[in-house]
VOPAGU-2260 file (C-alpha; in pm, 1 decimal, decimal comma):
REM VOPAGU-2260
SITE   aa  ch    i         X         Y         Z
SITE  UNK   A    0       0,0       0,0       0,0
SITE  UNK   A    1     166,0     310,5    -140,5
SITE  UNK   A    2     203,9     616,5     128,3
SITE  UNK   A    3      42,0     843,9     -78,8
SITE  UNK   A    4     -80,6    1192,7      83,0
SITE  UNK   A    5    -405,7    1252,7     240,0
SITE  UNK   A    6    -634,8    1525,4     148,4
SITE  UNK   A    7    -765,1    1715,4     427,1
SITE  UNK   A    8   -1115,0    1840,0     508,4
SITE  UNK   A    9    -958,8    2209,1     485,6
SITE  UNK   A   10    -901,3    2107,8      89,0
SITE  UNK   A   11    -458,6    2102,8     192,8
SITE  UNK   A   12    -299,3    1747,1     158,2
SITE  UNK   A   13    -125,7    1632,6     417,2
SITE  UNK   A   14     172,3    1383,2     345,4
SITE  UNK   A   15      66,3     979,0     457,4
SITE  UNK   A   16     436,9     961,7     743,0
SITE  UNK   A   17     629,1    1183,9     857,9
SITE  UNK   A   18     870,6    1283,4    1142,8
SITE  UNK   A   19     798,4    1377,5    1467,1
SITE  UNK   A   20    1070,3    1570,7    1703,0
SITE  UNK   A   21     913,8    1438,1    2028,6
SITE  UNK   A   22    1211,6    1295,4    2260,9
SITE  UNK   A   23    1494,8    1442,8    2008,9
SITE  UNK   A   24    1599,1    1690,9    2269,5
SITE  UNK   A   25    1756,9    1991,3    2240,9
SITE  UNK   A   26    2101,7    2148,7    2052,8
SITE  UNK   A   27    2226,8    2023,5    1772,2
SITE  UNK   A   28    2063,4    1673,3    1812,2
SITE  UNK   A   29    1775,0    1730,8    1684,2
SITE  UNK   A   30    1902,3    1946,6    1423,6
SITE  UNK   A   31    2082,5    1670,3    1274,8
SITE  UNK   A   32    1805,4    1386,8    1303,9
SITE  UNK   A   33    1537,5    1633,2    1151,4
SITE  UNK   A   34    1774,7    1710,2     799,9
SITE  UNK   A   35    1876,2    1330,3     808,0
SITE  UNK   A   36    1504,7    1264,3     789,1
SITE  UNK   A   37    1453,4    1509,5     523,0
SITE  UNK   A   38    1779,4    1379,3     377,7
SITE  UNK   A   39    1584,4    1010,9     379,8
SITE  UNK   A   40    1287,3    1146,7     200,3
SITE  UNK   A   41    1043,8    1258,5     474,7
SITE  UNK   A   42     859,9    1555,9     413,5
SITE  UNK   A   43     661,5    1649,4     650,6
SITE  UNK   A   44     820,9    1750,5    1010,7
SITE  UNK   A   45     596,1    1750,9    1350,0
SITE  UNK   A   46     698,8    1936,5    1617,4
SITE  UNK   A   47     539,5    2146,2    1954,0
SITE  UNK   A   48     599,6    2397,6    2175,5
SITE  UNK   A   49     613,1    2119,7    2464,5
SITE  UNK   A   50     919,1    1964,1    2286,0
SITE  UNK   A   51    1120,7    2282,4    2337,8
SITE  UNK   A   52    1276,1    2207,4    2010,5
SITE  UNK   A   53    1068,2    2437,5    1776,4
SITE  UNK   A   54    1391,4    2685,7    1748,1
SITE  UNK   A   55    1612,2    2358,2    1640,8
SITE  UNK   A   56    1338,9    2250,5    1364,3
SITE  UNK   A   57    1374,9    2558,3    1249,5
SITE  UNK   A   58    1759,3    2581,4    1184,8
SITE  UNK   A   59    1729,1    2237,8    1029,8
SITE  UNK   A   60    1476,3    2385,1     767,5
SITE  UNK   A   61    1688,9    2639,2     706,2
SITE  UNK   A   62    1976,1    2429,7     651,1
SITE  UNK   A   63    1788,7    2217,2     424,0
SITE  UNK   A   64    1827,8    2228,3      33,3
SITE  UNK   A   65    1433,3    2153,4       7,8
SITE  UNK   A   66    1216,6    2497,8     -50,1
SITE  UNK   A   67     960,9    2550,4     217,2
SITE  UNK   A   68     685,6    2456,3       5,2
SITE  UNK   A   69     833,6    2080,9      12,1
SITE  UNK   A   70     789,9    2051,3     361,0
SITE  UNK   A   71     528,2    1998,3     563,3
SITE  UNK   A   72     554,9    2157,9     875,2
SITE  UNK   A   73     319,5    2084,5    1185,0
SITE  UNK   A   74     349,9    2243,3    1539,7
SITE  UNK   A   75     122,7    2235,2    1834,5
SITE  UNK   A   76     -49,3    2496,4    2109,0
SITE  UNK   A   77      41,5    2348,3    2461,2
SITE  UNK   A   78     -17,5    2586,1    2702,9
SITE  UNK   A   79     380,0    2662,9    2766,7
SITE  UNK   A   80     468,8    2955,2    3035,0
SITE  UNK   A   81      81,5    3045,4    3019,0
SITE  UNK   A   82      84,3    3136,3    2670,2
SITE  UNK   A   83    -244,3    3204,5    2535,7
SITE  UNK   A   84    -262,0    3119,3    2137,9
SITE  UNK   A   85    -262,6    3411,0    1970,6
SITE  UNK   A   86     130,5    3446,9    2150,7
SITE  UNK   A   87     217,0    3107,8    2138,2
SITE  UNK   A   88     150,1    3050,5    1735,9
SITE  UNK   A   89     318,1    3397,9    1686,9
SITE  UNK   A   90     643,1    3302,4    1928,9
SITE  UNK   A   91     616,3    2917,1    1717,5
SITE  UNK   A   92     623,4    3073,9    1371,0
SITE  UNK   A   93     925,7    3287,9    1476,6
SITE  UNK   A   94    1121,2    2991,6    1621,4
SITE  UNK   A   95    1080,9    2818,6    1292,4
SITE  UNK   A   96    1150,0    3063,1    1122,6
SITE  UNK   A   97     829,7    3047,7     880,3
SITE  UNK   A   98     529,8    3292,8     826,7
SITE  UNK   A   99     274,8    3010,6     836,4
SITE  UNK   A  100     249,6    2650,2     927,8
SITE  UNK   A  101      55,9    2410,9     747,5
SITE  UNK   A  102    -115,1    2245,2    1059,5
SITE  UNK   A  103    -150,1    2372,4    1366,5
SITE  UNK   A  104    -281,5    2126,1    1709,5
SITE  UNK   A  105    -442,2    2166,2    2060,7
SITE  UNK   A  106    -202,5    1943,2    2164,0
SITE  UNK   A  107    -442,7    1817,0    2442,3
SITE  UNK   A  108    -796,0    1840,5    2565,1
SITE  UNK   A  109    -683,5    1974,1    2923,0
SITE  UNK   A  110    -530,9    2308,6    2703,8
SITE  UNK   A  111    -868,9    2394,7    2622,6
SITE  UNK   A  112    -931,2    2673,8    2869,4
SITE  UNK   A  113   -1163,3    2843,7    2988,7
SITE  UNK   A  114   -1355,1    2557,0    2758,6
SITE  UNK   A  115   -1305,7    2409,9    2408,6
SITE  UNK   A  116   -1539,4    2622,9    2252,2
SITE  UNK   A  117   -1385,5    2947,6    2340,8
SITE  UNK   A  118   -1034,4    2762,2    2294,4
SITE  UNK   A  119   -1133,4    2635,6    1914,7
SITE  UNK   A  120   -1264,3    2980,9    1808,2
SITE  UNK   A  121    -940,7    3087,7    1866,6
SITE  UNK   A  122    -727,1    2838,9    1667,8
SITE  UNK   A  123    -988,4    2912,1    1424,4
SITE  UNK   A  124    -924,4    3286,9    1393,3
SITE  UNK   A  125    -522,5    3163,5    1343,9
SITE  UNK   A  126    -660,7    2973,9    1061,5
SITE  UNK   A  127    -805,3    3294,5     914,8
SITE  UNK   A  128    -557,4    3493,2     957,0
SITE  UNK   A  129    -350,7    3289,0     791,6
SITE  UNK   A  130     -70,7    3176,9    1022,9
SITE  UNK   A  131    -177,4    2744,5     975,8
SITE  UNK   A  132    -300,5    2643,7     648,0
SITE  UNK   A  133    -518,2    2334,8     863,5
SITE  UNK   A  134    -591,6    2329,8    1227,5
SITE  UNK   A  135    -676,9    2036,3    1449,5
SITE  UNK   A  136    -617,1    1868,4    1733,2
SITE  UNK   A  137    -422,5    1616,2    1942,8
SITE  UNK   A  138    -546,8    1326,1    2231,8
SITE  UNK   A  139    -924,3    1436,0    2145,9
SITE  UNK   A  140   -1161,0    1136,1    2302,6
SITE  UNK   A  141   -1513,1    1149,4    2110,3
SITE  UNK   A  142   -1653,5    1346,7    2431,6
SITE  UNK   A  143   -1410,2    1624,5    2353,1
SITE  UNK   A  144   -1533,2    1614,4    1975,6
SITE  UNK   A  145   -1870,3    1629,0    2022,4
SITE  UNK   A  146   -1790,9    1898,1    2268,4
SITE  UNK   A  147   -1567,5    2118,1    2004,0
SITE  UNK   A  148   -1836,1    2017,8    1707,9
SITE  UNK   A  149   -2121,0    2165,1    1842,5
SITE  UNK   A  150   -1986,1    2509,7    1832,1
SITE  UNK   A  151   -1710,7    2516,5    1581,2
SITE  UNK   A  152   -1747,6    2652,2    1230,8
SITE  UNK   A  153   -1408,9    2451,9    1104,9
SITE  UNK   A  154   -1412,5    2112,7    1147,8
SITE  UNK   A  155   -1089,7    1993,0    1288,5
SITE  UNK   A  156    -890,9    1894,7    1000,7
SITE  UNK   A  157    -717,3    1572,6    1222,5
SITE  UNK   A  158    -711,5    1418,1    1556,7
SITE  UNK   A  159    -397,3    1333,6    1670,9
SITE  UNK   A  160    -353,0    1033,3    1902,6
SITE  UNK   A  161    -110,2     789,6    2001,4
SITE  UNK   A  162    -190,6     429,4    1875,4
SITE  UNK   A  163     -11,8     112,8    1899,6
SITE  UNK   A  164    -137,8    -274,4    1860,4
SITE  UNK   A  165    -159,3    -274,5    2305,3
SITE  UNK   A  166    -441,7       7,8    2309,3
SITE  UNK   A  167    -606,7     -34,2    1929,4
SITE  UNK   A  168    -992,3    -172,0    2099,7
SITE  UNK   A  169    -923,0     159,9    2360,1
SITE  UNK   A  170    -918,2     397,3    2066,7
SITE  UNK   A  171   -1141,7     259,6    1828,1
SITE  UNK   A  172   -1409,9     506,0    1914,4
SITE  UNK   A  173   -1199,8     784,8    1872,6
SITE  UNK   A  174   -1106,2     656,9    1528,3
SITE  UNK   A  175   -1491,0     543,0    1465,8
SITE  UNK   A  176   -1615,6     901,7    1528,8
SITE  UNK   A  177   -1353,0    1074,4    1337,8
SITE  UNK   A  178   -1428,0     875,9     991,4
SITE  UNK   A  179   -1771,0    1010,9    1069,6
SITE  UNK   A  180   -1666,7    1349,7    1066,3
SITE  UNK   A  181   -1445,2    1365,0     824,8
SITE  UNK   A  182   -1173,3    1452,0    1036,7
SITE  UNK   A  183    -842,6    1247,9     981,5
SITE  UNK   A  184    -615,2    1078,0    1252,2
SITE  UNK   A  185    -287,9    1096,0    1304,9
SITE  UNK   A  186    -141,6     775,3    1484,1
SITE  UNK   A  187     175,6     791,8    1683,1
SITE  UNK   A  188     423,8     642,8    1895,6
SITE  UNK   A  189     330,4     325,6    1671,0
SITE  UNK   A  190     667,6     170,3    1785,4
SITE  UNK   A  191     637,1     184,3    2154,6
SITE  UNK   A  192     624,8    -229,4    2175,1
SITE  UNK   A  193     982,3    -242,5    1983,3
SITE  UNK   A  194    1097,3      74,4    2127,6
SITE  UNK   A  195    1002,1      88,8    2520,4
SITE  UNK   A  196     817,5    -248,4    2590,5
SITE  UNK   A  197    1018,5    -513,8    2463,4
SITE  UNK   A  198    1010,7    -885,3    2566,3
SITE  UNK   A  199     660,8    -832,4    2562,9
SITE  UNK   A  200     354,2   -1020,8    2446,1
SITE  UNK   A  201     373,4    -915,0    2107,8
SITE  UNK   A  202     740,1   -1006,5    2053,2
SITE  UNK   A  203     674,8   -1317,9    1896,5
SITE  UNK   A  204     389,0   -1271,2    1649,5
SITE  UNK   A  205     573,6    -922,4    1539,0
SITE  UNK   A  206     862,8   -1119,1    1455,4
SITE  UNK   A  207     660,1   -1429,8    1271,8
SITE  UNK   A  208     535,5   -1140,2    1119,6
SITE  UNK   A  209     823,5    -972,5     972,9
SITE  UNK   A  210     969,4   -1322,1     919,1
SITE  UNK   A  211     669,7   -1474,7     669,8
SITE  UNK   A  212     678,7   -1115,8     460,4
SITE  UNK   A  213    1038,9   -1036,8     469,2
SITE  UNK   A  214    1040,3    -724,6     660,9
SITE  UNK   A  215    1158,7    -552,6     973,2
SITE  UNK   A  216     954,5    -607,1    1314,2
SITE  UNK   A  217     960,8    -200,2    1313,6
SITE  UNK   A  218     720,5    -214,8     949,7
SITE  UNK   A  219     467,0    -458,6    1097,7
SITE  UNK   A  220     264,3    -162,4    1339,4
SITE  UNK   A  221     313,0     124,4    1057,1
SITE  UNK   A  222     149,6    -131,9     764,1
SITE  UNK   A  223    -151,5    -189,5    1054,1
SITE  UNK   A  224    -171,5     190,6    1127,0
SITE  UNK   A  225    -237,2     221,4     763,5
SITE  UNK   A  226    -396,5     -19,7     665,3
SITE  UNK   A  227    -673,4     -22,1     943,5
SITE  UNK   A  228    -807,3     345,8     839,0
SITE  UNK   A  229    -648,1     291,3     445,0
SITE  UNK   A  230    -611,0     695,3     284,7
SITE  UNK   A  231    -779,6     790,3     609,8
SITE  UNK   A  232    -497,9     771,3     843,3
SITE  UNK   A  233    -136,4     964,9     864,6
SITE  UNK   A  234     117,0     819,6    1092,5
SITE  UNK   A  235     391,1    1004,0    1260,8
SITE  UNK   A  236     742,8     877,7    1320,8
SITE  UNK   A  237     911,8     964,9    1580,9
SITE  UNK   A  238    1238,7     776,3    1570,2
SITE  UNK   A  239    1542,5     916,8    1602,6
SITE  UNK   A  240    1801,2     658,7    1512,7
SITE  UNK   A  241    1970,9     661,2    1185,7
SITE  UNK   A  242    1904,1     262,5    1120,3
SITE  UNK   A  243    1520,0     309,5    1217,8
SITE  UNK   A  244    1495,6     639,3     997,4
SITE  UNK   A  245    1598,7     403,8     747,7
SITE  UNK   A  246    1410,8     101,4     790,4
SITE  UNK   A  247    1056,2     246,7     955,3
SITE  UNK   A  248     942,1     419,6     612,3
């Protein structure tokens, strides 16, 4: 199944993987893994305020021979220092050093304040205004949808939320009510059973797996990610390692 990109409800495509800068760090780490993952063919690069790394990403883009309009560049509102989100998308665009983004999360429910409603009209007004080509959001249950829908006059364009084979019956709600909607989801931290949890239970049928179809134990949860929600889902790598940048996509 090709990786093809994903059109959006706001009309933008978004690409099908890309690279997220979660647990990279700070300095010139991240730097380096974000234009080696560029350098490997990724285009699209996720970062947040919460990763503290925004200012890094944005070097790295700068250092990179691709034009801006080659890479797709997501960041997230979360809350940082008390921010409200007019500041914070203004203080994220300057980090990066861009004058828009092309998606732009609530990176969690609890960010919402005073409410979602009030919180959503104003990611909404950073949509028109221009600064995020697509808005959405990030760890969204379907209470917190149905909450945001009932007011909102843009639909959030994705949901982003964490999904592995250990909590896949826990989120199929979430994924359930987004088809629905028309509002995409973004799956990460698909390699948590390789990455943090290994000698687990799914050890064994992972490798089987990747043993019967020739492939690494890493490919196995990205081709399930996909294939469960087929053009409708968008996962989001966020390995660091040069052998995994290479292998995972």
């Amino acid at each position: 199944m090709p990786w093809e990109p994903i059109k959006l409800n706001s009309g933008h495509y978004i690409p099908s993987i890309g690279f997220g800068t979660w647990k990279t760090g700070n300095g010139q780490g991240p730097i380096d893994q974000v234009k080696q993952a560029l350098g490997n063919g990724f285009t699209h690069i996720d970062t947040a305020q919460a990763y503290k790394n925004e200012e890094e990403t944005g070097v790295a883009l700068k250092e990179t021979e691709l034009s801006r309009s080659d890479v797709y560049v997501t960041t997230k509102y979360s809350g940082s220092n008390g921010l409200d989100i007019p500041t914070s998308i203004n203080n994220s665009l300057n980090s990066l050093g861009v004058s828009d983004v092309d998606l732009y999360l609530v990176h969690s429910p609890r960010l919402a304040v005073p409410d979602i409603p009030t919180c959503w009209a104003q990611m909404e007004k950073v949509n028109e205004d221009g600064l995020a080509k697509s808005i959405g959001i990030s760890n969204f249950g379907v209470q917190h949808m149905e909450t945001l829908l009932a007011s909102a006059k843009v639909k959030p364009a994705v949901n982003q939320v964490c999904s592995t084979p250990n909590n896949s019956k826990r989120q199929k709600p979430i994924l359930e009510y987004a088809a629905k909607n028309g509002i995409i989801i973004e799956a990460y931290s698909a390699l948590i059973p390789i990455t943090q949890l290994p000698g687990g239970p799914l050890d064994k049928p992972l490798n089987e797996i990747a043993a019967k179809f020739g492939v690494t134990t890493e490919q196995i949860p990205h081709g399930v990610d996909q294939s469960q929600g087929g053009r409708r889902r968008h996962l989001e790598f966020k390995e660091g390692t040069s052998a995994r940048l290479h292998r995972g996509r």
